[in-house]
BADO-610352 format. One record per residue: x, y, z of N, C-alpha, C in turn; residue in three letters. Coordinates in steps of 0.05 Angstrom, whole numbers, plus 5000, padded with zeros to 4 digits. Example, Ala and Ser with C-alpha at 12.3 -4.5 7.8 and 13.67 -1.06 7.14 Angstrom:
BEGIN
526448865156524649105156526449345156ALA
525749555142527349795143525850015157SER
***
This chain:
BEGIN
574634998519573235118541570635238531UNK
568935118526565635078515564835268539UNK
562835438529561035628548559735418564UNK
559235408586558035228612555535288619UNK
554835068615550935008615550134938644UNK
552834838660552034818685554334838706UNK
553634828724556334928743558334558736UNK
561034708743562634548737564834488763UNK
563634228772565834078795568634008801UNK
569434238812573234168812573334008840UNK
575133858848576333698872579933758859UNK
581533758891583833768893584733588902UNK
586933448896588633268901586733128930UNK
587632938942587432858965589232948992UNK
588233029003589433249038590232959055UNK
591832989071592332929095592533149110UNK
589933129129589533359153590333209172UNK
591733049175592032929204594033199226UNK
596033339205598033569225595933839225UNK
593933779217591934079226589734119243UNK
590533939264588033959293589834049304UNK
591734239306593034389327592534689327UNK
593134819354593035099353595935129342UNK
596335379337599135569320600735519337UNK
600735609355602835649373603735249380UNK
601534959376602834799392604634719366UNK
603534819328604934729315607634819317UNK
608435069327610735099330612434969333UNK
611734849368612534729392612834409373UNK
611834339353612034059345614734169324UNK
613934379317616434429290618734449306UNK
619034529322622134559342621934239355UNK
620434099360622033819377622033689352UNK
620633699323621533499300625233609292UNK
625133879288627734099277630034059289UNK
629334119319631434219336631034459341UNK
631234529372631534869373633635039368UNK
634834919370637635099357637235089330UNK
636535039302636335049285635135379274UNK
636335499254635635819246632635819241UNK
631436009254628335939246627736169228UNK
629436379235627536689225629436929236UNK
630137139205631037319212630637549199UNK
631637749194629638069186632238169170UNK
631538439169633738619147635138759171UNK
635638729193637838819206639138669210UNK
638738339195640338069205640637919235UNK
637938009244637737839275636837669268UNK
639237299278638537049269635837009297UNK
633436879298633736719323632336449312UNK
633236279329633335989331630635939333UNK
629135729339626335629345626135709380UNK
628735539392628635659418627635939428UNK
630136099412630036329419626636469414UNK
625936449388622836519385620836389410UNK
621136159420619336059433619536269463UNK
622936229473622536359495622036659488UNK
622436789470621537089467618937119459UNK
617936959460614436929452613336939484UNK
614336809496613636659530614136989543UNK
616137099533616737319555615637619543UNK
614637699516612137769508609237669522UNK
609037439521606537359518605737349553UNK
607037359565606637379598605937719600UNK
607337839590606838159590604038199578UNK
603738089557600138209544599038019554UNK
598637859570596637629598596137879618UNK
598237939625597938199648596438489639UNK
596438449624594738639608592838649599UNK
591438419598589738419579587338139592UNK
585438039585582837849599583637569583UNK
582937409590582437149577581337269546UNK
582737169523581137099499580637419485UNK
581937599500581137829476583637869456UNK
582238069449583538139418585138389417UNK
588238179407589538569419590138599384UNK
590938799385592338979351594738899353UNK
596138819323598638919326598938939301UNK
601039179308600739499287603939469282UNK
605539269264607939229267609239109236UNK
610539139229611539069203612838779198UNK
613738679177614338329177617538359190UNK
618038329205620438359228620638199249UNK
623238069254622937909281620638009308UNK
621038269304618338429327616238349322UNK
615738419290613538239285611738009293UNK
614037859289613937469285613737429318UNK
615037619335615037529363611537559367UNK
611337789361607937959371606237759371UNK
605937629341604137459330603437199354UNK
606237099349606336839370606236899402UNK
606637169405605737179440604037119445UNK
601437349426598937319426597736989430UNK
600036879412598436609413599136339431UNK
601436439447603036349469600336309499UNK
599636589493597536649522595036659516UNK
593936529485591136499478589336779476UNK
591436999470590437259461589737239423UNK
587837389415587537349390588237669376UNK
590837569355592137779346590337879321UNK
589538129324588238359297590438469289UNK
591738429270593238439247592838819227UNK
593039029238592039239232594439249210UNK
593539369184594439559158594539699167UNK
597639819178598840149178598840319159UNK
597640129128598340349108595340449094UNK
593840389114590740349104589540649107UNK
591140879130590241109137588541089157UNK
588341279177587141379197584141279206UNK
583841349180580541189182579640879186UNK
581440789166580640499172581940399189UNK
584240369201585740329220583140279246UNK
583340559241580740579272578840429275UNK
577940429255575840349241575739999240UNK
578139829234579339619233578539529269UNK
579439659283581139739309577839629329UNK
576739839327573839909329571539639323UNK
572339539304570639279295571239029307UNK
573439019311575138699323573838879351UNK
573639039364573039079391575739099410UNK
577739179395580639189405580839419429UNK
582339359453583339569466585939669469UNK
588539409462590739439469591739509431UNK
593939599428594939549405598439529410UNK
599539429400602539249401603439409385UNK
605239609391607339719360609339729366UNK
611639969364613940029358613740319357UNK
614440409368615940749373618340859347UNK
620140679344621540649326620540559301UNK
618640349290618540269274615740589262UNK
613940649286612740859268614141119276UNK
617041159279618141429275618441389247UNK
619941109234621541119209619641029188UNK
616940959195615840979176613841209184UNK
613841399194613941679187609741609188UNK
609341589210606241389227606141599239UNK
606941809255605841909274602042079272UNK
602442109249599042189249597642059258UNK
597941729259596941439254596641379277UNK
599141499290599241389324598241649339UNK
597841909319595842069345593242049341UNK
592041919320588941839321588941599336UNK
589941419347590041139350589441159385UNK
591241459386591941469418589541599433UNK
588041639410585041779425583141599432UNK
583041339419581541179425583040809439UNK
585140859443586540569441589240589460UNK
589840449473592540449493594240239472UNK
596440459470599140379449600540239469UNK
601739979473604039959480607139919468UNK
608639879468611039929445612239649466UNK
613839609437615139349455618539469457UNK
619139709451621139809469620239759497UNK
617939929502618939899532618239659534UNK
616239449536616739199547619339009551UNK
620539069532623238969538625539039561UNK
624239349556626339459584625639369611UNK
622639389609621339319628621939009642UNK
622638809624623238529639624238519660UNK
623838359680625938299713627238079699UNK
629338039721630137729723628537569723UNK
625937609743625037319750623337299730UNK
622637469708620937539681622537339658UNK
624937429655626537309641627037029641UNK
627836949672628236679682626136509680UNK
622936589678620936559673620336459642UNK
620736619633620736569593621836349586UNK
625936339605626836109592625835839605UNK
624635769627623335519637620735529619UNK
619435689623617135629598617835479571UNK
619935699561620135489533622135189539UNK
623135179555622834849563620934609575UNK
619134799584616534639588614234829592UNK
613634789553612734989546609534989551UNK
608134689551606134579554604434639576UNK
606134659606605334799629604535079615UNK
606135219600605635539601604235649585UNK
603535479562602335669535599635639550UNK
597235809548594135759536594235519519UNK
591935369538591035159515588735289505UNK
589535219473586935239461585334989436UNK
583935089425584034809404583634939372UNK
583034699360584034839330581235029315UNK
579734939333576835079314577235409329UNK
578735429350578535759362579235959339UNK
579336149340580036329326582636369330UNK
584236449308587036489313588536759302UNK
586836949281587737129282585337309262UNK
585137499264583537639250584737949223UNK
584537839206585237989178583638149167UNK
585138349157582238449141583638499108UNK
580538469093582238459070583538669056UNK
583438649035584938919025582939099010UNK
580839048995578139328996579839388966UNK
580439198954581639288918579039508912UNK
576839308910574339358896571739488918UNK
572139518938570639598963570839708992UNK
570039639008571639639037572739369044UNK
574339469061575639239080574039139095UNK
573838809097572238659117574538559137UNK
572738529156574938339176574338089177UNK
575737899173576537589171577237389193UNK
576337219202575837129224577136829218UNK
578736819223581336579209581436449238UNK
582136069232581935949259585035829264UNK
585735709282587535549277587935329261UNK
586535209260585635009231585435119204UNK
584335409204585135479176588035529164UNK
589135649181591935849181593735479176UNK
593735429204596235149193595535009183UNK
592134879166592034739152592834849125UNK
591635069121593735219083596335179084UNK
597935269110600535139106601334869097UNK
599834729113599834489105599434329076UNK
597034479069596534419041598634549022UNK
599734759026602134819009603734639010UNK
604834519032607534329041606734159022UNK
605033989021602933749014603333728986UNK
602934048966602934128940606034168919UNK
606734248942610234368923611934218939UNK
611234048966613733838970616134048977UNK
616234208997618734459005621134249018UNK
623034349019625434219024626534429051UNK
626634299074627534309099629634549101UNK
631434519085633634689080633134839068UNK
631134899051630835259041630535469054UNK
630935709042631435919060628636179048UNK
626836189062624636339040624236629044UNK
624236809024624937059023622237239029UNK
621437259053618937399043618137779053UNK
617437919032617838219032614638199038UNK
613538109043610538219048610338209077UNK
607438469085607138509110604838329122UNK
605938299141604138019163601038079169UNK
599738399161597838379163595738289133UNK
598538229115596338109093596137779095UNK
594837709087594537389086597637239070UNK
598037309054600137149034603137239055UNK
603837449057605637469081605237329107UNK
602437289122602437109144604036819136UNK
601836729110602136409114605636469097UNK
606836679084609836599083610336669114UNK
610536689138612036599161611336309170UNK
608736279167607436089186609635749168UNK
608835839139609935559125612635479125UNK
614335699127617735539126617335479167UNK
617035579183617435529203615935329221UNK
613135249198612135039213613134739194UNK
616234789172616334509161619134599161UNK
620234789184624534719182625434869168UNK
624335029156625135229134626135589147UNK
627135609141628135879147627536069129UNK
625336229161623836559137625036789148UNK
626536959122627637149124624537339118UNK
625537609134622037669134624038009119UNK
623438189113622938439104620638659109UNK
621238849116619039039135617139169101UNK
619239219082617139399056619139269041UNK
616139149025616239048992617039208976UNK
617239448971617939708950620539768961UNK
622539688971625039748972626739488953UNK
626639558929627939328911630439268913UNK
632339448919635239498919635339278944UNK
635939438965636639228993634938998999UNK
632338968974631538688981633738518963UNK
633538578933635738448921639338448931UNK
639238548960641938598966642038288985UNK
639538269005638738139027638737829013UNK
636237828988636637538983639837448970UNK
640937578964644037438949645137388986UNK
645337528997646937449026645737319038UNK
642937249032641336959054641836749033UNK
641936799005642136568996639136408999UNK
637836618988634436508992634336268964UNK
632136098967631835948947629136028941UNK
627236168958624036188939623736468951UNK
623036618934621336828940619336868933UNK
617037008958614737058951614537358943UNK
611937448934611537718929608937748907UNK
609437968892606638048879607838158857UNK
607038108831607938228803609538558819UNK
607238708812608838878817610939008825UNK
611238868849614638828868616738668858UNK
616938478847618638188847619338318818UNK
617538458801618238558770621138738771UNK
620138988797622539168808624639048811UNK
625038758834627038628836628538578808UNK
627338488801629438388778630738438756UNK
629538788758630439028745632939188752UNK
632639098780634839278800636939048800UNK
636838888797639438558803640838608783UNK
643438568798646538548780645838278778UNK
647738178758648737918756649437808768UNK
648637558786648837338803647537458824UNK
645737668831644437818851641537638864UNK
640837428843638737288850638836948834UNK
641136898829641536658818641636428841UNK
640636468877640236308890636936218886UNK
635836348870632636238865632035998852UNK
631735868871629435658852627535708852UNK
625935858859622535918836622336128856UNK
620336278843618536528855616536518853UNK
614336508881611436488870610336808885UNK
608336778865607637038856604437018865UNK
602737238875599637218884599437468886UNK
596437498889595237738889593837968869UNK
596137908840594737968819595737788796UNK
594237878775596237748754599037808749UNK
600037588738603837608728603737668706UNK
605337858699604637908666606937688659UNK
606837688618608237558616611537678619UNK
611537928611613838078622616637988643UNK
614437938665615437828681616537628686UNK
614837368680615937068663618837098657UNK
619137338637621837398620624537558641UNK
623237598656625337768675627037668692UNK
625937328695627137178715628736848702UNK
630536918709631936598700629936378716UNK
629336418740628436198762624936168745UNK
623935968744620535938742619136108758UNK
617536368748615636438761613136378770UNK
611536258796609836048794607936258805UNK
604936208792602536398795600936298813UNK
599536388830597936238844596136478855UNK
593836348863591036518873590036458895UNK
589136588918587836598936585736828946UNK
584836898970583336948978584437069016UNK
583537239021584637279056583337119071UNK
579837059055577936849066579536549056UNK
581936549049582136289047584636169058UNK
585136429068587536279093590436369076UNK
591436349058589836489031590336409004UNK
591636059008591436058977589535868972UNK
589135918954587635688938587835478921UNK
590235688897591635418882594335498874UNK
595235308856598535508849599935318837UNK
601835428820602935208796605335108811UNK
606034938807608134718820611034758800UNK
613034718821615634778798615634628774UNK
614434358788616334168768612534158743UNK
611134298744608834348729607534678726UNK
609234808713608735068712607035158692UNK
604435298686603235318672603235588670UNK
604935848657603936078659602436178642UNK
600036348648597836428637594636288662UNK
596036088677593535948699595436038721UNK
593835938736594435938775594935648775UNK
595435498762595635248767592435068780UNK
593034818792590934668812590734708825UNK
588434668840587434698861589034558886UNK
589234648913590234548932589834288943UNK
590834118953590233938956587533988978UNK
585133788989583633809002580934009000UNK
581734208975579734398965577834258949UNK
575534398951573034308931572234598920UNK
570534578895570634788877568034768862UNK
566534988855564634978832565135248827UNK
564635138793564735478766561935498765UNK
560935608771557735658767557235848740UNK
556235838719556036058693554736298705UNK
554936488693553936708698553336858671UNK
550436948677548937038646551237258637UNK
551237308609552637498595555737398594UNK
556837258607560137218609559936818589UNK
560236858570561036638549562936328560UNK
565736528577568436368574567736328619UNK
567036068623567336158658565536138674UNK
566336248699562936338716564736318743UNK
562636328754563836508785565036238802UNK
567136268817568836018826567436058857UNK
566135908865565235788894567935608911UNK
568935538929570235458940569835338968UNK
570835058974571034959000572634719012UNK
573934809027576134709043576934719080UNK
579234619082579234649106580934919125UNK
582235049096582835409099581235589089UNK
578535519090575735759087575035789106UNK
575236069113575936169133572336109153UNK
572636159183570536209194568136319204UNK
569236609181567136759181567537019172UNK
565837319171566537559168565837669196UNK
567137929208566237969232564238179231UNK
562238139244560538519237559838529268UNK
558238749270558238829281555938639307UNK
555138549295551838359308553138049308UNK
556438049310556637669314559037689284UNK
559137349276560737269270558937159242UNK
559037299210557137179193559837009177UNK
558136729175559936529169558536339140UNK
560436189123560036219103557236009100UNK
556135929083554235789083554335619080UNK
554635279086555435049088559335069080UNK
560235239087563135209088563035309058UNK
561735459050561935489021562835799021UNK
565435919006565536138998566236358966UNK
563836448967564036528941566636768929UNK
567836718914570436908906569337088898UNK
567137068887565837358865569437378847UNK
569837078842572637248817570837028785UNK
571037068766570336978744572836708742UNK
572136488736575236288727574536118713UNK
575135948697575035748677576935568691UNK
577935368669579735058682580434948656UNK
582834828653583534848627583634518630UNK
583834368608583234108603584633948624UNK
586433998637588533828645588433968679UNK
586434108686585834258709587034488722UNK
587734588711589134828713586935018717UNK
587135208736584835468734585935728727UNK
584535758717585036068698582536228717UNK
583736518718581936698733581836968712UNK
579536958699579137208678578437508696UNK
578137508722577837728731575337808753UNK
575137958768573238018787570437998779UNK
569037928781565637978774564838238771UNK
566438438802565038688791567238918772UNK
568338628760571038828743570638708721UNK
567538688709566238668681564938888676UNK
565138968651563539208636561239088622UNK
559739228622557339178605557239358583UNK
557139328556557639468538556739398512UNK
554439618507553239488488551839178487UNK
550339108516549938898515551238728522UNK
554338718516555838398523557938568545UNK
559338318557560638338578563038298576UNK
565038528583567238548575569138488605UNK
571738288604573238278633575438598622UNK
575038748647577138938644579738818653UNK
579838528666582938388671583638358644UNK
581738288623582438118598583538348574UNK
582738558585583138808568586338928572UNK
586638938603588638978619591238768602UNK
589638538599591638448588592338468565UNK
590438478542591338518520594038798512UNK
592938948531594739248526597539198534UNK
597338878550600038908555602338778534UNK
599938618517601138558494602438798478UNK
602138968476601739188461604439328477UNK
603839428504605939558513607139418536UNK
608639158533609539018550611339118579UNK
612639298571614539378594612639628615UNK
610639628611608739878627606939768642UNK
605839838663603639768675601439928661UNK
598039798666596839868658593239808676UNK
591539938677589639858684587340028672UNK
585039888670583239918662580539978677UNK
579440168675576740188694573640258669UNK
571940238681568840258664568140538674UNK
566740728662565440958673562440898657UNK
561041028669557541008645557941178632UNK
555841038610556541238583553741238574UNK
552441368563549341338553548741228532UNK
550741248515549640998483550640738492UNK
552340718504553940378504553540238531UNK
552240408554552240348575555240348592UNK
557040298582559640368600561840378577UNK
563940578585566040548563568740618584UNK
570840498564573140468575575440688578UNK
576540568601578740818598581340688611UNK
583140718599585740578598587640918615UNK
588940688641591140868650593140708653UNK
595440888650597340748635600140888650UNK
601940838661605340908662606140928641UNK
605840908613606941018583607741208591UNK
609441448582609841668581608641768554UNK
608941698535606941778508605341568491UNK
603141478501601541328491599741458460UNK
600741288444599441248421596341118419UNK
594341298413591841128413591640898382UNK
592841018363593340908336594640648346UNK
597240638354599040418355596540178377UNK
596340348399594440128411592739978404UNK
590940068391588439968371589139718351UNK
591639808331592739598321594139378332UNK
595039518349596739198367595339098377UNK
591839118399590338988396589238868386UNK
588339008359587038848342589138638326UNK
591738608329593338438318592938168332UNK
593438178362593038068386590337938390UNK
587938018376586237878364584138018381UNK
583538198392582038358408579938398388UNK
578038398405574538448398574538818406UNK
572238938379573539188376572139318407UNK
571039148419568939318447570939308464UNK
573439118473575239088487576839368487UNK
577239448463579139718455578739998472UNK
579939988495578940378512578340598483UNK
576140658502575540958485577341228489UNK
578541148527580541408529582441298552UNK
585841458533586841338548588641568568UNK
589241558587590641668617593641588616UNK
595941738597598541618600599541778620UNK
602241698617605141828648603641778670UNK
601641668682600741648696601341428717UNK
602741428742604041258767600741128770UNK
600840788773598340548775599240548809UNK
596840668817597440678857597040338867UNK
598140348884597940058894597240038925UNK
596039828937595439838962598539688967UNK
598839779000600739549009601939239002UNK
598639118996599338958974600638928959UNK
600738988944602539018914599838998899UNK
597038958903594439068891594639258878UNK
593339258860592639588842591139628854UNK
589839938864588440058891586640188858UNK
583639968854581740088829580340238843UNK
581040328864578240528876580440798874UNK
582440808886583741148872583641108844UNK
582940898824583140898800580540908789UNK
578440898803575440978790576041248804UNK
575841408819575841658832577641798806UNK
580341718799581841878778580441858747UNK
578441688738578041628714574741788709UNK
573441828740571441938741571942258738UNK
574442298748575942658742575942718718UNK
577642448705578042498676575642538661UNK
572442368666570842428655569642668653UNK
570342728676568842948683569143248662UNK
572043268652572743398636573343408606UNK
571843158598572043048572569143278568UNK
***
């Protein structure tokens, strides 16, 4: 992997888009007459099975209630966790050609609104119950100053007969009842997660959302009969497309409301008898810390996104841990190692139907900035003056990546998660990692502060409880570390905050490293 004199041309396998000119809601409607409606489509941690049927008609008898509420084509909120409630919300919205904004409950007051406020939302979709027990009410009395909450308690109470009787003829002739729409409309709007900045909002079509599914199906070849475990929340990208993908190819998605409950998730997958779970280092690491014996021996692989896998991890799991990378602008993956071709240390290849350029970037040796385009790049960012959309279908990751002989992509880290130091350019992912050589069982992260002789210097925070600066240094430098890589100061016992994601949240971690400077 020679320093790059010029941008470097990736292509992905070959796509068949022929199943991605549909809206969401008609792929459903194709996945239940290929399946069967009686077949298990989707169930939660209180163990409510429902069928394809049953989703379709509880979509129909939602989705008639927010029609009556709401105009042709707007945009309602829903403020709801990965839960059959959930999964219903989503698809009402998309039953009656409403376009669902996907709000982070865990984002705080500000951005919520803020989120809320930008999509141009009036209605928002929640749960009374779901924000008593997650302990929301602050959330829901700023919300209620500017926004009409409805709760789908009461809608439910609220149904008539002829409401009801209504739902179930719809989902038998469902074609009379849904909104037509087509695949270039918009289909749901995300916003990202603001690791390194603020949150944008994401303007995803129907063509993006079921074509990534698609291109996953396409890539790892899923088997009809699996049962897929997924703990992430539906307003992030990697939790959407885990509902959208077992249920638009036969597969059964067990959904989970919070990723950070390791115990009753490792209780849930042994009694579903899951075969893949999704998740994020961070989380899936807990799992498998907390598992008795035979507690997760129904896995055949776990794929993993969002940050890096340490190798730690790798070691924690009998089943193949498979890495993969995406984007919220990308529907959201991008690439990802295949069971039967696991490469850990890459994200694997690129998706099928993706196109790619590494462009070099001055000061960085190993790499350069990964450009991307496909037919799950997304349709735009939303601001405030319109819809800014990418530039010939082109979207830039701002992540640093290389490609290893045999095509594999490696991602060395964020662009603006390089140090400048002393001149050369250091990845604080690459640093991150080295320490974990050193202290394998700990999380760890790394941030830059300015410094006046070196231009930026490092500072290592760490979950250690007693970090050795001596031991570190050497185990780096064993590990083969360049001495600029090495933190100047390090932050032990220290809890690595995380967004909902399972993201490391580097902005409470420049705010904490900027404290620490402050008193050096």
């Amino acid at each position: 992997m020679a320093n790059l004199k010029a941008s470097l041309h990736l292509v992905g396998a070959p796509f068949d888009a022929k199943n991605i000119h549909r809206p969401v809601f008609d792929a459903l409607l194709e996945a239940r007459r290929q399946f069967g409606g009686g077949r298990a489509a989707l169930e939660d941690h209180e163990r409510r099975v429902l069928s394809y049927d049953d989703l379709i008609r509880a979509s129909f008898a939602v989705g008639h209630r927010i029609a009556r509420q709401t105009t042709a084509d707007e945009r309602v909120g829903v403020l709801l966790p990965a839960s059959v409630g959930g999964a219903i919300a989503f698809f009402a919205a998309q039953a009656v050609g409403r376009v669902p904004v996907m709000l982070n409950f865990s984002a705080g007051s500000r951005n919520v609104t803020g989120a809320a406020r930008l999509a141009s939302v009036r209605r928002i979709y929640t749960s009374r119950r779901f924000l008593e027990l997650a302990r929301l009410q602050p959330l829901m009395a700023a919300l209620q100053r500017d926004f009409q909450l409805v709760y789908l308690e009461d809608l439910r109470q609220a149904f008539t007969p002829f409401e009801k009787a209504r739902a179930t003829f719809a989902a038998v002739c469902p074609t009379i009842f849904r909104q037509r729409r087509v695949a270039s409309d918009p289909a749901v709007i995300l916003f990202t997660s603001g690791t390194t900045g603020d949150p944008k909002g994401v303007v995803l079509t129907h063509a993006n959302i079921v074509g990534n599914a698609e291109q996953i199906a396409q890539h790892i070849a899923p088997h009809r009969d699996w049962v897929i475990f997924n703990p992430l929340p539906l307003f992030h990208a990697f939790g959407l497309v885990g509902l959208l993908l077992p249920l638009l190819r036969g597969m059964k998605a067990v959904l989970y409301p919070s990723p950070v409950q390791a115990e009753p998730i490792v209780k849930l997958i042994r009694n579903t008898k899951a075969d893949i779970l999704l998740g994020v280092d961070s989380f899936v690491s807990q799992y498998a810390r907390v598992a008795a014996p035979g507690d997760l021996d129904s896995l055949r692989f776990v794929v993993c996104g969002a940050e890096r896998v340490r190798e730690e991890t790798h070691k924690l799991f009998t089943a193949p841990v498979l890495e993969g990378y995406g984007a919220t602008e990308c529907s959201p993956v991008v690439a990802v190692n295949q069971p039967d071709r696991n490469r850990p240390g890459t994200v694997g290849p690129l998706l099928p139907g993706i196109e790619a350029y590494i462009d070099p970037v001055g000061g960085i040796a190993r790499g350069g900035r990964l450009r991307v385009r496909g037919p799950n790049v997304m349709a735009g960012y939303l601001t405030p003056e319109g819809l800014s959309r990418p530039t010939e279908g082109w979207y830039d990751t701002g992540d640093v990546c290389d490609v290893t002989d045999d095509g594999a992509l490696v991602v060395l880290g964020r662009l603006k998660r390089f140090a400048k130091i002393g001149g050369e350019m250091v990845s604080l992912a690459g640093v991150e990692q080295m320490v974990s050589t050193v202290w394998s069982k700990n999380r760890h992260a790394v941030v830059a502060v300015p410094d006046e002789q070196r231009g930026e210097r490092l500072i290592l925070i760490t979950d250690h409880p007693s970090p050795n600066e001596a031991e570190l240094q050497e185990g780096m430098k064993r590990a083969g570390s360049a001495r600029l890589w090495i933190p100047q100061r390090i932050v032990g016992n220290t809890e690595i905050p995380l967004l909902a994601s399972g993201k490391t949240d580097y902005g409470a971690l420049h705010r904490l490293a900027q404290q620490e400077q402050a008193v050096v």
